[in-house]
C-alpha positions in Angstrom: 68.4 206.4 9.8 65.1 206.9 8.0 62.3 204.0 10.2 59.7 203.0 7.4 56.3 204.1 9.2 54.8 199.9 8.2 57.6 198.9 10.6 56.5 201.7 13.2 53.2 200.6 13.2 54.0 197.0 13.6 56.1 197.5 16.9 53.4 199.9 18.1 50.7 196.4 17.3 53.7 193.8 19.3 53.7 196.2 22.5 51.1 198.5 22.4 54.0 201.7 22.9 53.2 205.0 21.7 54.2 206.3 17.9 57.1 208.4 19.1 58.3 205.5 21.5 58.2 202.9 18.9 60.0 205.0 16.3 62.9 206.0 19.1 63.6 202.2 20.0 63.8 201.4 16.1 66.2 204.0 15.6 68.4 202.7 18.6 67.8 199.1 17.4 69.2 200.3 13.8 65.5 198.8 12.3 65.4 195.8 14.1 61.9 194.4 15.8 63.4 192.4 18.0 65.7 194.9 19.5 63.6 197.3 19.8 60.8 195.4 21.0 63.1 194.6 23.8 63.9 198.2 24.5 60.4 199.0 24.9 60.2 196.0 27.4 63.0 196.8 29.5 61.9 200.8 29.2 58.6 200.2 30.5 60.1 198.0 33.4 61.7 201.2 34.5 58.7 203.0 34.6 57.1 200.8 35.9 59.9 200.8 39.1 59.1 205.1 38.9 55.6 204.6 39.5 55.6 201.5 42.4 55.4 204.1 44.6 52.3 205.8 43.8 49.1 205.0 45.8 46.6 203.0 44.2 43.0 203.7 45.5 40.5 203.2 42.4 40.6 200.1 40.2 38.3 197.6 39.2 37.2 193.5 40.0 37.1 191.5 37.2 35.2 188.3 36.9 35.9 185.5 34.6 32.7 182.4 34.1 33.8 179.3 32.4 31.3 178.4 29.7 30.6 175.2 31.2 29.0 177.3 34.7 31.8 175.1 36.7 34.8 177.5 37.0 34.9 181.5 38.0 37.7 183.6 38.8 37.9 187.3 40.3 40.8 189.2 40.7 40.9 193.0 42.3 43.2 195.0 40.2 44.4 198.7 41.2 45.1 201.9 39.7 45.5 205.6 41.0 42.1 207.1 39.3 39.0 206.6 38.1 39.7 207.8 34.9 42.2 204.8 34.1 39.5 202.4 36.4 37.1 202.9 33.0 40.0 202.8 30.0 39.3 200.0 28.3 42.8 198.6 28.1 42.5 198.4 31.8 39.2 196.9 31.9 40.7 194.2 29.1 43.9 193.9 31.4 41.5 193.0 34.2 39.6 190.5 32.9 42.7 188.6 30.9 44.3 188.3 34.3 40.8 186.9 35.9 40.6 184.3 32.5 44.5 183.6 33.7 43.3 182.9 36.6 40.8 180.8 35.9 42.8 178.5 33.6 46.1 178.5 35.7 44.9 178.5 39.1 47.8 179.9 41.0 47.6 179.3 44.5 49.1 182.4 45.8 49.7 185.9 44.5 53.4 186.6 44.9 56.4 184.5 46.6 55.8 186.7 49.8 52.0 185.5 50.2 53.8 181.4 50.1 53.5 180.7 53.8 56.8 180.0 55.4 56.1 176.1 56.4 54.5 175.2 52.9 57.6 177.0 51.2 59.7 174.8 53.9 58.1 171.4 53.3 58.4 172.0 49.9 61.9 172.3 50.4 62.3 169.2 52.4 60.7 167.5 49.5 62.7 168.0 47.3 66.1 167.9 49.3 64.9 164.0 50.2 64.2 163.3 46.7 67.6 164.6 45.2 69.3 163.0 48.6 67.7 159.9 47.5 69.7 159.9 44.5 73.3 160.2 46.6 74.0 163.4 44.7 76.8 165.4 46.3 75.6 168.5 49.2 76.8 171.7 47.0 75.0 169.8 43.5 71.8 169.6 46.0 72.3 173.0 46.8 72.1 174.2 42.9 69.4 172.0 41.8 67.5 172.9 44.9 67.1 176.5 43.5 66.4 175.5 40.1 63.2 173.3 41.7 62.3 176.4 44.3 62.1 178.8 41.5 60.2 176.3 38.9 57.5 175.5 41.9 57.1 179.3 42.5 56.6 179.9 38.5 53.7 177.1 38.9 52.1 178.1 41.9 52.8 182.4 42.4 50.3 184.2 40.1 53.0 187.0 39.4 55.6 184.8 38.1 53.5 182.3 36.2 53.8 182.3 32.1 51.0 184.7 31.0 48.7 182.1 29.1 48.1 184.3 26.2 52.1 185.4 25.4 53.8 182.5 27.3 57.2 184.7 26.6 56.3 187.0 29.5 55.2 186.4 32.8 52.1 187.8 34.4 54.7 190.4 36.3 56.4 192.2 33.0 52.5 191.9 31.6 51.5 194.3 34.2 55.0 196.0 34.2 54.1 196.6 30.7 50.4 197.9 31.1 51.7 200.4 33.8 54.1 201.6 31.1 51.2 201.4 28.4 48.7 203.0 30.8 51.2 205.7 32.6 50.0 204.6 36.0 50.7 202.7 38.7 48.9 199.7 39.1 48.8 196.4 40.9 47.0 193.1 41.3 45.7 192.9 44.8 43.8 189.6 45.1 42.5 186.9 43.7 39.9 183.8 44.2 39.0 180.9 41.6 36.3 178.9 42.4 35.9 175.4 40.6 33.2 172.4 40.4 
């Protein structure tokens, strides 16, 4: 199947792949975006998952200042060398994730970092609430891991919506930019600091 080159390019603009990538995932998507967008995401998740185990010792903290002087964010973002430390797509990776910070002020950085006894009284919250309204123990149980999961998405860095693509969380954005970048990287930390 002959891929027009327009639509190559526009795939290559939606996820940032390489020319021979894009043209090999419209091929197997038979011309469709969509399709092959989505092979490209679920691609670079893979290796992404290759490269986890790779050490990360260079990288680069990004700052991000509210106009209004009232609100900063850093975030320390990792790498393997210093080579990828001063690519530019990095470096714009970095500071979109300190703006992300800034304007969605997660609380913790993944669901490991949640304390045990917040993630617990969190818990216990909910359970009175939905025991409140006499719903049956195994309907609890459900609902209860809906609510866990929605809290984590509003509070965990990682598996908040990324504000700028709300389709993706901030997770497949850096599973993505590993993929983009070819190398293993990782978000480390974080602090926001508001007035």
């Amino acid at each position: 199947m002959g891929i027009d080159a327009k639509l190559v390019v526009q795939l290559r603009s939606m996820t940032g792949a390489g020319m021979m990538d894009a043209k090999k995932a419209l091929v197997e998507a038979e011309g469709d975006l969509e399709k092959a967008a989505e092979i490209l995401r679920k691609k670079g998740a893979a290796k992404a998952e290759k490269r986890a185990e790779r050490k990360t010792s260079e990288g680069r903290v990004a700052v991000y200042h509210h106009a209004t002087g009232k609100l900063a964010a850093t975030v320390e973002v990792l790498c393997e060398t210093d080579f990828v430390a001063k690519n530019e797509n990095f470096q714009a990776f970095a500071s979109d994730i300190a703006m992300h910070i800034g304007a969605c002020a997660p609380e913790y950085l993944s669901r490991e970092s949640v304390p045990e006894d917040v993630v617990e009284n969190q818990l216990k919250m909910f359970r009175e609430e939905l025991e409140s309204q006499n719903k049956p123990e195994e309907v609890i149980e459900k609902i209860l891991e809906g609510k866990l999961n929605k809290w984590y998405s509003e509070i965990v860095l990682l598996e908040q919506s990324y504000i700028k693509d709300e389709d993706k969380t901030i997770d497949e954005y850096l599973k993505e930019q590993i993929a983009t970048i070819g190398e293993n990287m990782q978000i480390r930390g974080f602090s926001r600091f508001q007035i």
